[in-house]
Every structure is written in structure tokens, then in C-alpha cells.
C-alpha positions as a Markdown table, in Angstrom:
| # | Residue | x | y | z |
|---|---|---|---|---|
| 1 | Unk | 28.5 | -0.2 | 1.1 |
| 2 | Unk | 28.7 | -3.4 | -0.7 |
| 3 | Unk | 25.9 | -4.1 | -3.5 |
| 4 | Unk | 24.2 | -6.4 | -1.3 |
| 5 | Unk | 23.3 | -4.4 | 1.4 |
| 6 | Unk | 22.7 | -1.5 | -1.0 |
| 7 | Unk | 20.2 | -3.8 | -3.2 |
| 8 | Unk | 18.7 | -4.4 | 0.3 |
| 9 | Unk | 17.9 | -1.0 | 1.2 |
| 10 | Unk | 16.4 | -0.5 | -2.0 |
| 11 | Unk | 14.2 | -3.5 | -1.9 |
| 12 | Unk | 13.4 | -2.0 | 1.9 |
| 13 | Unk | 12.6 | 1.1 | 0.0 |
| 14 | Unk | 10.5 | -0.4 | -2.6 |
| 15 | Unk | 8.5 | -2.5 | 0.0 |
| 16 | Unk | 7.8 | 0.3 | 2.3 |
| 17 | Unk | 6.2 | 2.0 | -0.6 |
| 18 | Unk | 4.6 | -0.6 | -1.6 |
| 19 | Unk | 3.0 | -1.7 | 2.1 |
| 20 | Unk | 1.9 | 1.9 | 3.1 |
| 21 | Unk | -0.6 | 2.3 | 0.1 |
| 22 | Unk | -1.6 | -1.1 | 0.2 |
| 23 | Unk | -2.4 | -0.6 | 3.9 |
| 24 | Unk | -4.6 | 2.5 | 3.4 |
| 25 | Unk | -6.7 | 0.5 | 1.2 |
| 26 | Unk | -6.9 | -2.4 | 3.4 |
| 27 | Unk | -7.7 | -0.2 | 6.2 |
| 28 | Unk | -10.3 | 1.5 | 4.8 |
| 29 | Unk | -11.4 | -1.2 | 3.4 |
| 30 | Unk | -12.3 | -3.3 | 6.2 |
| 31 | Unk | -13.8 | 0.0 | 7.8 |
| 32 | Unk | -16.4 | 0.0 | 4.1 |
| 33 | Unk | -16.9 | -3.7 | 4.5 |
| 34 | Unk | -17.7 | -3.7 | 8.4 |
| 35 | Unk | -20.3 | -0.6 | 8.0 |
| 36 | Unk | -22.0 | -2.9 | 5.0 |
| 37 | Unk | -22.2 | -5.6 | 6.7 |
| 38 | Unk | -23.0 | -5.2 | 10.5 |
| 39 | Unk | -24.2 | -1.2 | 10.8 |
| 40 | Unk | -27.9 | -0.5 | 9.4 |
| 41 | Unk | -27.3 | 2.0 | 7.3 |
| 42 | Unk | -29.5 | 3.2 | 4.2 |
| 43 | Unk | -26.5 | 3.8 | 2.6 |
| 44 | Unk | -26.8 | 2.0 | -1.0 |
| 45 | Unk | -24.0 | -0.4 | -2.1 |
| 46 | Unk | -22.8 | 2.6 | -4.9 |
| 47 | Unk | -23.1 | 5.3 | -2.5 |
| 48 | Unk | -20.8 | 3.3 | -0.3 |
| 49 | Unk | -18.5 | 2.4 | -2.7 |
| 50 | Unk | -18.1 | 6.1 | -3.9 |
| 51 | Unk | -17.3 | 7.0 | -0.3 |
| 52 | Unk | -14.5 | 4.4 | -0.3 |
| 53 | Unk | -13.8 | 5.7 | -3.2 |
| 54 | Unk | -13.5 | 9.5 | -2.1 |
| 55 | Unk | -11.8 | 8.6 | 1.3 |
| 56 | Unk | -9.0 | 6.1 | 0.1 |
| 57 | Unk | -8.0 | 8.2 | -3.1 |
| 58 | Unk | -7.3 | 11.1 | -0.9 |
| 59 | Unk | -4.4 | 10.0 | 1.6 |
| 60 | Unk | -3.1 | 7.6 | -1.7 |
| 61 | Unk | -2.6 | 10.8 | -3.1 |
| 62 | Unk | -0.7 | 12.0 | -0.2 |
| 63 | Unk | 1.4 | 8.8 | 0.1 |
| 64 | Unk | 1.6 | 9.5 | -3.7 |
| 65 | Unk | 3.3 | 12.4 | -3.3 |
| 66 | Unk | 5.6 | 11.8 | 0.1 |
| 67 | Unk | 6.7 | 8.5 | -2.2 |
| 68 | Unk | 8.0 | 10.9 | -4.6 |
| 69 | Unk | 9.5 | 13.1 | -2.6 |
| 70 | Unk | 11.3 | 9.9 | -0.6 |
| 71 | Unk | 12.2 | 8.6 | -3.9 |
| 72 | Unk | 13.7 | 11.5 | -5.2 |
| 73 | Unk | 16.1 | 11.6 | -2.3 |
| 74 | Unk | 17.1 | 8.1 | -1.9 |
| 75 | Unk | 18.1 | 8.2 | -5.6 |
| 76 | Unk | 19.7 | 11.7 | -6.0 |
| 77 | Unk | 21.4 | 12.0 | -2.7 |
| 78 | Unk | 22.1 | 8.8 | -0.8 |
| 79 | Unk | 22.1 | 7.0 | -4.4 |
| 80 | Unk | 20.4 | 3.8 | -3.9 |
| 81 | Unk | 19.6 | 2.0 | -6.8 |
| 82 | Unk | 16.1 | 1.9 | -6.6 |
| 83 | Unk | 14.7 | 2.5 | -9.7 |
| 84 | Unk | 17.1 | 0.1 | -11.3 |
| 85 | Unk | 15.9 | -3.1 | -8.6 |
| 86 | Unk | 12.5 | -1.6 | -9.4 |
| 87 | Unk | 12.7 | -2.6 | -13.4 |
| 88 | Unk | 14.3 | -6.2 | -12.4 |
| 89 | Unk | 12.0 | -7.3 | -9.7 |
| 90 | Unk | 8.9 | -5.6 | -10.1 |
| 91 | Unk | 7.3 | -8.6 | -10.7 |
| 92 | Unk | 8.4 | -10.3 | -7.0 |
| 93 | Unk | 7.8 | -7.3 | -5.3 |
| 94 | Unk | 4.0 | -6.6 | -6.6 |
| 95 | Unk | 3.4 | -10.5 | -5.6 |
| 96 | Unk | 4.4 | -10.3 | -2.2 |
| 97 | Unk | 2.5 | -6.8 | -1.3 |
| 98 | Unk | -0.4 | -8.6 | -3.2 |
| 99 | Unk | 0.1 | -11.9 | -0.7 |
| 100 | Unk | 0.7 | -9.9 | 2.4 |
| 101 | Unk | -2.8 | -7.4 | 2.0 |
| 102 | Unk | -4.5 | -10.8 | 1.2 |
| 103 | Unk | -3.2 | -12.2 | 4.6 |
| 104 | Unk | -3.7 | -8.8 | 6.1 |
| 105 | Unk | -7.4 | -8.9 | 4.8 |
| 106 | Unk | -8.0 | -12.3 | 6.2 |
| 107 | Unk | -6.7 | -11.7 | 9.6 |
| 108 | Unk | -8.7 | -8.7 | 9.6 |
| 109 | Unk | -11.5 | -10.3 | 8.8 |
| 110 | Unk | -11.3 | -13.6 | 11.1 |
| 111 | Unk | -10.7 | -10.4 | 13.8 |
| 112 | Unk | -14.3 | -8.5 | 12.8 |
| 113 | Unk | -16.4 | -12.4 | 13.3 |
């Protein structure tokens, strides 16, 4: 195990975290958005937004919580260096999740029209 391919796997590790929450809000998202936009509901803007709200909070809580769980065994017992890549490169790896759910969003959203 060099330190490259041990700061690899924990950028891996950091990303996959990182991807799966940022791909339940993106999901749900685009499911909020679509029933605004094309389904005729009497639904008020608020009321839809509090039902985002409710239904994305809920399996971000779960992630939340299998996250912790994940991280608590990569850095305990195979003893990847996450935490420490974590406080270097937070900054580079909130960018890229941020650029990929924007490209994720637009794809989605060329898909819907």
C-alpha cells in the first residue's frame, strides 16, 4: 500500500459520500420540479416544497448514518486516511460534487423537455 493509492481510496471514499447525498437530492429534485411544472396539481408552491423537504431529509438521514458507519470502518480498521485528505482537499472535493449535480441537473432536465 503505497500513499498514493491509499490517498486514492480515500478520495474514492470521500466522493462516494459525497455523490450519493447529492444524488438523492437531485433525484428528488427533478421528481418536485417535474410535478410543478407539467402535473396539475393544486398543490401550492410551499406545500410542495415542504414535501421535498420531508421526503429528501429522510433517506439523507439514512445515508447520514450508513456514512458514519462506512467512515468509522475505513478509518479504524482498514486505516485509510480519510479524515486527514478530508481537511486538505475539502475545498476540491465540494467543487466537483457541486459541478457534477449541476451537470447531472442539466442532463436531467434536457431529458424531461
Amino acid at each position: 500500500r503505497t500513499p498514493r493509492r491509499e490517498r486514492l481510496m480515500a478520495d474514492i471514499a470521500i466522493m462516494s459520500m459525497l455523490f450519493e447525498s447529492s444524488a438523492i437530492v437531485s433525484v428528488n429534485g427533478l421528481l418536485y420540479l417535474y410535478q410543478f411544472i407539467y402535473l396539475e396539481r393544486n398543490d401550492s408552491f410551499v406545500a410542495l416544497l415542504q414535501s421535498f423537504a420531508i421526503h429528501t431529509s429522510v433517506p439523507l438521514v439514512i445515508e447520514w448514518f450508513f456514512n458514519s458507519m462506512s467512515l468509522t470502518i475505513e478509518t479504524r480498521y482498514q486505516n485509510l486516511a480519510v479524515m486527514a485528505v478530508w481537511r486538505k482537499q475539502w475545498k476540491r472535493h465540494i467543487l466537483v460534487a457541486i459541478r457534477s449535480m449541476c451537470c447531472q441537473l442539466l442532463s436531467g432536465l434536457a431529458e424531461i423537455s
